[in-house]
C-alpha positions in Angstrom: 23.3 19.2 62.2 25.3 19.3 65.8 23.4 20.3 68.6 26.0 20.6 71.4 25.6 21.5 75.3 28.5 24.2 77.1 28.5 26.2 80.4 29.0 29.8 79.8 29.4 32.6 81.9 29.4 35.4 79.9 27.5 34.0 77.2 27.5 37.0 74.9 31.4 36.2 73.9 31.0 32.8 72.5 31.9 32.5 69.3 29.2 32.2 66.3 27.4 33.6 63.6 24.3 34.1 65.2 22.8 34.2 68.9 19.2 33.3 69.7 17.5 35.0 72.8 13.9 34.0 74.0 12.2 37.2 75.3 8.6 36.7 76.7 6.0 39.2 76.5 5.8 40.4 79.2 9.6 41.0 80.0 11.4 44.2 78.6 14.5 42.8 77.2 16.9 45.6 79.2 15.6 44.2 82.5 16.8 40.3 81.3 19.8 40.9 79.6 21.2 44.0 80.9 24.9 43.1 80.3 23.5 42.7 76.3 21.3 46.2 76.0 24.8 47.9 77.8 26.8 46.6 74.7 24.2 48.0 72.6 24.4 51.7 74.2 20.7 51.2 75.1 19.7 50.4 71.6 17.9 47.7 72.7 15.3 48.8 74.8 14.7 51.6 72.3 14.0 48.8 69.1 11.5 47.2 71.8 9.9 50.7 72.3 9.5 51.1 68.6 8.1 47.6 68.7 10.9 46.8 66.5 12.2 43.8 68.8 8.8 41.9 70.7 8.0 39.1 73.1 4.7 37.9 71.1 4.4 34.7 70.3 6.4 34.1 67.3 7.9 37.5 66.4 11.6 37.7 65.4 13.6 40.7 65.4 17.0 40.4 63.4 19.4 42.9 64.7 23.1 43.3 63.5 26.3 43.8 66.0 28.7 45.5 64.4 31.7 44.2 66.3 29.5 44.7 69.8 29.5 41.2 70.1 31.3 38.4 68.9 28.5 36.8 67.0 27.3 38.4 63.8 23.6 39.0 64.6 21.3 38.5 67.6 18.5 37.0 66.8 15.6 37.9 69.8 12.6 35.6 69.3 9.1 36.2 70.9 7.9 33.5 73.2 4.4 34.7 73.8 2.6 34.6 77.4 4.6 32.7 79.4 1.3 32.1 81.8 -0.3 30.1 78.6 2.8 28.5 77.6 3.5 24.9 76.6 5.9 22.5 75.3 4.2 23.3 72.0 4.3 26.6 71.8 7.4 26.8 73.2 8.7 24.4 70.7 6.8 26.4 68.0 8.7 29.8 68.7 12.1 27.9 68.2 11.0 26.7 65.2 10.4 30.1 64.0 13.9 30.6 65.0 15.0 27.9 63.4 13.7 28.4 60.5 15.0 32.5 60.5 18.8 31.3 61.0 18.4 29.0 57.8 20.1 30.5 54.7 22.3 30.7 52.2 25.8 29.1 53.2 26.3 25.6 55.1 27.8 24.9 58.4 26.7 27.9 59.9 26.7 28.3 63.8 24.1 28.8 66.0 24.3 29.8 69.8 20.6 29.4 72.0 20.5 31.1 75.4 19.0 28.2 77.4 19.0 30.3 80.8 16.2 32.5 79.2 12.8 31.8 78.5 12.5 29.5 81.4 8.7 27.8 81.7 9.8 24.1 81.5 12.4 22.4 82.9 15.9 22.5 81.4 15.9 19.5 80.2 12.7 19.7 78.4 13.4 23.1 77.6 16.6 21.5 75.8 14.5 18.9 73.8 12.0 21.4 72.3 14.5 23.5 70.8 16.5 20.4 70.0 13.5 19.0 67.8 12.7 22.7 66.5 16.3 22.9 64.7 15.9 18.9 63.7 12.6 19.1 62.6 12.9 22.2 60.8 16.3 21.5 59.0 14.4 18.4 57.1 14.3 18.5 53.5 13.1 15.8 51.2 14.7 16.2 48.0 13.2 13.7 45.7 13.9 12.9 42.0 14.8 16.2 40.9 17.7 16.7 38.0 18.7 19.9 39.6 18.6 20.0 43.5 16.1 22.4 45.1 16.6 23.6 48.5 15.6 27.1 49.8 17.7 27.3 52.8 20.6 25.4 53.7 21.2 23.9 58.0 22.9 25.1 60.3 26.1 23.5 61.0 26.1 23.3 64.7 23.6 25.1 67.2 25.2 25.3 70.4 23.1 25.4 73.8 24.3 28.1 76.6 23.5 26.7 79.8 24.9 28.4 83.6 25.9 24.9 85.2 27.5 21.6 85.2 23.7 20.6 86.6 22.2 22.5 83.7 24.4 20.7 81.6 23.7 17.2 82.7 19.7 18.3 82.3 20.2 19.4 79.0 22.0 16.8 77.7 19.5 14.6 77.9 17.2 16.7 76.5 19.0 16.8 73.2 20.1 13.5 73.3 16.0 12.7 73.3 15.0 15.4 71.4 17.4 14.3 68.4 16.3 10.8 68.3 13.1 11.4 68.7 13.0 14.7 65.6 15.5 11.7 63.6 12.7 8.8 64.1 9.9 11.5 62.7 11.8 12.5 60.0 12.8 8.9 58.8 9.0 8.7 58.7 8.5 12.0 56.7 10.8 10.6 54.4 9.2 7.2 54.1 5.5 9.0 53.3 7.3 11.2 50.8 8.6 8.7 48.5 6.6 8.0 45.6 5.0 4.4 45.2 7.2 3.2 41.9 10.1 3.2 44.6 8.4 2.5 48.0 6.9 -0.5 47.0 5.6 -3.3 49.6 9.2 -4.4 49.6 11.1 -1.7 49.9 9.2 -0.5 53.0 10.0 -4.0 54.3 13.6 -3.3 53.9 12.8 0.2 55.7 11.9 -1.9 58.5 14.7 -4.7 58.7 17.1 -1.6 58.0 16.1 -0.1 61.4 15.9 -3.5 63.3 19.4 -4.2 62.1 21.0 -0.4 62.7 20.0 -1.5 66.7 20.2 -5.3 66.8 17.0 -5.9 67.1 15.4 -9.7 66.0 13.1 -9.3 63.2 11.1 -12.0 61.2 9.8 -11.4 57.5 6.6 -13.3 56.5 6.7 -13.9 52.6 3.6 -14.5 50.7 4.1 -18.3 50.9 4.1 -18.1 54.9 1.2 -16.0 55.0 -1.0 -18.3 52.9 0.4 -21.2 55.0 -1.0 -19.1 58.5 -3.9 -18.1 56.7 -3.9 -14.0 56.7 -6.1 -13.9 54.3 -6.6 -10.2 55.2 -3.4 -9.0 53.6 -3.6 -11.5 51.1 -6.6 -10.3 49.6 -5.5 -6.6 49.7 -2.2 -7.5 47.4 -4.2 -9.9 45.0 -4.6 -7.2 42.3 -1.2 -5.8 42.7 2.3 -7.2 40.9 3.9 -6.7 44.1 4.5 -9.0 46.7 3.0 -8.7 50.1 5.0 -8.9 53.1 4.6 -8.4 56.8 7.6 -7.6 59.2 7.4 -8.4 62.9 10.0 -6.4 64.8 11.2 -7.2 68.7 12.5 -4.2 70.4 14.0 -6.5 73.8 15.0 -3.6 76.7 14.4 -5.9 79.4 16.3 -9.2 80.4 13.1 -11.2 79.8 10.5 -11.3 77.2 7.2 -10.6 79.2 4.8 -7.8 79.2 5.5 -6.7 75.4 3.9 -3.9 73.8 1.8 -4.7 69.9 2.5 -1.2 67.5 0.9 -2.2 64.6 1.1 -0.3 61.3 -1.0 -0.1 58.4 1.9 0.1 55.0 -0.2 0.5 51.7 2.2 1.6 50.0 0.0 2.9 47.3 -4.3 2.4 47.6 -5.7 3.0 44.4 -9.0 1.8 46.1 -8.5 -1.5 44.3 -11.6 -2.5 41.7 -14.2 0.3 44.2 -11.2 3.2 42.6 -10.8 6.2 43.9 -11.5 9.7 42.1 -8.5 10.8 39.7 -8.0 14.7 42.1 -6.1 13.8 44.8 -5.2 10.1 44.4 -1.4 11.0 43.9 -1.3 11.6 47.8 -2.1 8.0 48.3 1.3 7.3 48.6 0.8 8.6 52.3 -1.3 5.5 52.7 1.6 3.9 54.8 1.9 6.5 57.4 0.8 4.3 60.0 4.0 1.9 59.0 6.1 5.2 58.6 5.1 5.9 62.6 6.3 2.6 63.6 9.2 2.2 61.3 10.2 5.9 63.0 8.8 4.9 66.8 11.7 2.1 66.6 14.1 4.4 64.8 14.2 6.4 68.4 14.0 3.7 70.5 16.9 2.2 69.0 18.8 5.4 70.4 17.0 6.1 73.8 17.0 2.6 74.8 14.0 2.3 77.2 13.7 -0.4 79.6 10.6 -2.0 77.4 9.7 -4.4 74.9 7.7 -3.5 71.8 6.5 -6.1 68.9 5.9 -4.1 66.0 3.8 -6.0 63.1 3.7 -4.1 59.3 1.7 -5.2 56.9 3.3 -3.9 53.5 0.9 -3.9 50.5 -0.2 -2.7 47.4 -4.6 -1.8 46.4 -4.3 -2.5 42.9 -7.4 -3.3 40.2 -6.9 -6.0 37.9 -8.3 -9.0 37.0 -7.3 -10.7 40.1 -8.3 -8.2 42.4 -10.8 -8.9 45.7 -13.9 -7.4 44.9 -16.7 -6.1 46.2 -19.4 -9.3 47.3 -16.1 -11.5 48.0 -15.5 -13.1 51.7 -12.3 -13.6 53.2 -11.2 -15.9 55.8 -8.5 -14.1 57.8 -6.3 -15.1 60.0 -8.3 -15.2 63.4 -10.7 -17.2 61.6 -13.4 -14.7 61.4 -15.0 -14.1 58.0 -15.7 -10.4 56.5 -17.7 -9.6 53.5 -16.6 -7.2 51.0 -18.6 -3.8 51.0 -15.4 -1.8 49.1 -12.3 -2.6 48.6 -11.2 1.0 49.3 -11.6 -0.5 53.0 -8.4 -2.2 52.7 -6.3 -1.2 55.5 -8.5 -2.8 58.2 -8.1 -6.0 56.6 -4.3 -6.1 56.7 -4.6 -4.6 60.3 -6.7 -7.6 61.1 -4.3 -10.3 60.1 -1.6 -7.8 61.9 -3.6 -7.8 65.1 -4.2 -11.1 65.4 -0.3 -12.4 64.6 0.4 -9.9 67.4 -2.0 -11.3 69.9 -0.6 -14.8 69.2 2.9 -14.1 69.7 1.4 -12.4 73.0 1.4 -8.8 73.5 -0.3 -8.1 76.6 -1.3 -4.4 74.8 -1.7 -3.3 71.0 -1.7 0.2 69.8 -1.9 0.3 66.0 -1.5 3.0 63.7 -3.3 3.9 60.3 -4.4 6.4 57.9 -7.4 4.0 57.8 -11.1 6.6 56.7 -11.3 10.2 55.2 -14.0 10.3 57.6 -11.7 11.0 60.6 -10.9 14.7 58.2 -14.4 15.8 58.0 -14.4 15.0 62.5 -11.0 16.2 63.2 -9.5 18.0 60.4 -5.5 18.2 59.6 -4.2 19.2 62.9 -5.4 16.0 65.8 -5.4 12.6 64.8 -8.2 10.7 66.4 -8.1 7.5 69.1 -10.4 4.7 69.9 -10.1 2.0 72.4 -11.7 -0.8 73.7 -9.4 0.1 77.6 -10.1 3.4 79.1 -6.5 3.1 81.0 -4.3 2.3 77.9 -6.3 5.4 76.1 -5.1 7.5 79.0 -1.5 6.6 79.0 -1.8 7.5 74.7 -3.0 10.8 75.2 -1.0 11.5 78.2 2.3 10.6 76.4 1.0 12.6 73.1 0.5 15.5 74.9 4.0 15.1 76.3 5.1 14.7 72.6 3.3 17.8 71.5 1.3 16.2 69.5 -2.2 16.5 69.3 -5.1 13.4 69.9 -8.1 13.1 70.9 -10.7 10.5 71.9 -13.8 9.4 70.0 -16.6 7.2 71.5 -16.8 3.4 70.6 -20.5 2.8 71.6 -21.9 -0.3 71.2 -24.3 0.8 68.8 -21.3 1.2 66.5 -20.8 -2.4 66.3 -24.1 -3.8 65.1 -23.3 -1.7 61.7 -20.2 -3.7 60.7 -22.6 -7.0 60.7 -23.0 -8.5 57.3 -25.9 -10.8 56.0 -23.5 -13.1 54.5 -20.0 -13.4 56.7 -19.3 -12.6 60.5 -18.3 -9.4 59.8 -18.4 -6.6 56.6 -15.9 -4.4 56.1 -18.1 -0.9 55.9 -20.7 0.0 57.6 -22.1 3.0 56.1 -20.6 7.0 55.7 -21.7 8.6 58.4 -19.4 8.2 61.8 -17.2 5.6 59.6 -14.1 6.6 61.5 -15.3 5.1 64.5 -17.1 1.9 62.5 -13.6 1.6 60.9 -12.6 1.5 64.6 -15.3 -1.1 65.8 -14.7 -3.0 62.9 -10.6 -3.3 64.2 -12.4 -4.1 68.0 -13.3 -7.2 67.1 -10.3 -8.6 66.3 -8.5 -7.0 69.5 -10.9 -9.1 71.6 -10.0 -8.5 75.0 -6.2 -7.6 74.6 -6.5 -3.6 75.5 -6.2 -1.9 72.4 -6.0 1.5 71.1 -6.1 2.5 67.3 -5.0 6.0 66.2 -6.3 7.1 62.9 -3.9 9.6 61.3 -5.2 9.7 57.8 -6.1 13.8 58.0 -2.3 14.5 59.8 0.2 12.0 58.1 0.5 14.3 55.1 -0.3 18.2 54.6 -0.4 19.8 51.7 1.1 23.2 53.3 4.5 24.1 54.9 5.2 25.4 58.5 8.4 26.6 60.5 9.4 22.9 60.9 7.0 20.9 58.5 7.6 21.1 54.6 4.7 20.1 52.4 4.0 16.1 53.0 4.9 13.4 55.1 4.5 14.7 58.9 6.2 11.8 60.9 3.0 12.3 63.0 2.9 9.6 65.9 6.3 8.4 66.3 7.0 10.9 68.9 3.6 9.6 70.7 4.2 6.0 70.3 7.7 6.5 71.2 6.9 8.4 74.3 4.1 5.8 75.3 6.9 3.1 75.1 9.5 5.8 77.6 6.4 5.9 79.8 6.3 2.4 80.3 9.9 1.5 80.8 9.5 4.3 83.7 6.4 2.8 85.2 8.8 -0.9 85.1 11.9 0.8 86.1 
């Protein structure tokens, strides 16, 4: 799809199949667009009497020209109260659109007014509707025989602004908005596909694919280099699996010298069983989500490779498989990892905060001077936050702040849960420095205090996104599955800095 940018006048002649106007709900649509209810003999204001055309939140009236104006239909969709309106919602009521103008028949051309509907700045405005009609046009095919797609994109939506300042604005808003919707749905796609084909190594090559599209240095630690530096986190993980581990370090450069480097870490099980303590038979399909934290980073460096920020990231993936076999880790076991601290085996369905151990402390040596990581680490952060906020822990309250300020910039939803002290003495073990569960209840947060001791002092936030990587239900831009949720947070963190250094 072609999301292009062009200064119009009289915006009702430009050509298309369809033109998409934003009508709040408190505005009567022959007030705003006057010139447009005029070519409609007053039809317009009559549908919006009948209720037949509304401003809620959402709605979508459909309404044919016949010849009255150059595009085929006028699409008018509701925006909602503009007085409660957000960079969410907003974004929300374009993905309705979005997903209205989707049908039969390819290449199809779409015209937004961009003057209308104003509650953010142009430039903002032109990045949510950017990622509405990027987001929403993703479609994962699969292995099917037959292809399978309900709608099919649009060809081209085109952006109606009212000046060459507009323009610039705008601009900049798509060119953000596309990178960052492309990043999230590289991820979707990563979390969609099945584990017999993203194995350990092939989500390596996901990684090194990205870091070479953009130049960026990239350094892949084989199984024989990660028993000579001792990570024997990961290692233990991939023991009952066929498949290789690997872990892929990533520099993202966007400065002239190498200093004050960001850690994204990202937890990439590429399929958890739950190792020799197995998981239940309903549901354990899904659990080739288990690298959406990798996914988030993989797709984080996907749109920084196009925006360019004046930063520098380190991203570390672990890439493994939780297998059972005969030379599976097991329950009772220690392992040595790599920061030298020992951790007793409670369940080896507690996998991911051993690889992101080994990944935190290979970060800290190279010498991040911050690490978020990334992980659909405990079911337990479902039963706190549900499907629709991922959760945050941190050991920095300033480095929390700057995460949730640039996800709610994203428009995507986190929140903060407490790492008490108390929380700590439950990951002690009898037997090693450390165990690797602490109990059920508030285990999202011991999974969290567990990962605090191997950030030490570097200020470190972990984002748990195991209840919003993957959804079982569809919305106006999200199909069924991988969600892509965090790269446009992580992303925007990173944007954030490179202003702050600029």
């Amino acid at each position: 799809m072609n999301v292009t940018v062009e200064k119009r006048s009289e915006w009702w002649t430009v050509p298309c199949d369809e033109l998409v106007i934003p009508l709040w709900k408190e505005e009567e649509l022959a007030q705003v667009y006057p010139e447009l209810d005029q070519r409609f003999a007053g039809g317009l204001a009559a549908l919006q009497r009948d209720k037949e055309i509304s401003g809620e939140a959402k709605a979508v009236a459909v309404v044919h020209t016949m010849g009255r104006l150059v595009a085929k239909k006028l699409i008018v969709i509701g925006m909602g109260d503009r007085e409660k309106a957000d960079f969410v919602s907003i974004r929300a009521a374009w993905g309705r659109a979005a997903k209205t103008v989707g049908g039969k028949g390819s290449g199809k051309t779409v015209a937004v007014d961009l003057r209308g509907g104003r509650k953010l700045s142009t430039g903002r405005f032109a990045q949510a509707v950017t990622e509405a009609f990027c987001l929403a046009a993703y479609h994962y095919e699969g292995y099917r025989q037959k292809p399978k797609r309900e709608t099919e994109p649009v060809g081209t939506v085109q952006l109606l602004v009212g000046s060459d300042e507009e323009a610039a604005s705008a601009m900049l808003g798509v060119m953000r908005g596309e990178a960052l919707a492309q990043g999230t749905n590289l991820a979707r796609t990563l979390v969609n596909e099945p584990g017999n084909y993203l194995t350990p190594r092939a989500l390596k090559d996901a990684a090194v694919a990205v870091a070479e599209r953009y130049g960026m240095a990239y350094e892949v630690l084989t199984k024989d280099k990660l028993e000579e530096m001792g990570m024997g986190g990961v290692l233990a993980v991939a023991r009952g699996s066929a498949e290789e581990p690997y872990v892929v370090a990533v520099k993202y450069q966007g400065t002239e010298t190498w200093e004050d480097v960001i850690g994204l870490i990202g937890k990439g099980v590429t399929f958890d069983t739950g190792g020799i303590s197995i998981k239940s038979v309903a549901g354990m399909e899904d659990m080739k989500s288990d690298m959406g934290g990798a996914a988030a980073v993989i797709g984080a460096l996907e749109a920084l490779g196009q925006l360019k920020p004046r930063a520098n990231v380190l991203a570390v993936i672990g890439c493994v498989e939780n297998m059972p076999s005969g030379t599976a880790y097991k329950p009772g076991d220690v392992i040595t990892t790599m920061s030298g601290k020992t951790v007793e085996i409670i369940t080896t369905d507690a996998e991911g905060r051993m690889v992101l151990a080994d990944c935190i402390t290979y970060a800290k040596e190279q010498g991040v001077s911050c690490l978020v990581d990334a992980a659909t680490l405990t079911g337990g952060i479902v039963v706190a936050l549900g499907h629709y906020c991922s959760g945050a822990m941190t050991n920095d309250e300033a480095l929390v702040g700057e995460l949730l300020s640039a996800a709610e910039q994203a428009g995507e939803r986190l929140w903060q849960l407490p790492m008490f002290e108390e929380y700590r003495e439950l990951n002690k073990s009898r037997y090693a420095d450390l165990k690797n569960s602490g109990g059920r209840y508030g285990h999202c947060i011991i999974g969290g205090a567990f990962l605090r001791e191997f950030a030490g002092d570097t200020p470190w936030v972990h984002l748990d996104i195991a209840g919003t990587a993957y959804t079982g239900s569809a919305g106006d831009m999200q199909p069924a599955g991988g969600t892509g949720v965090m790269v446009r947070t992580l992303a925007q963190f990173v944007m954030n800095r490179s202003q702050s250094n600029a």
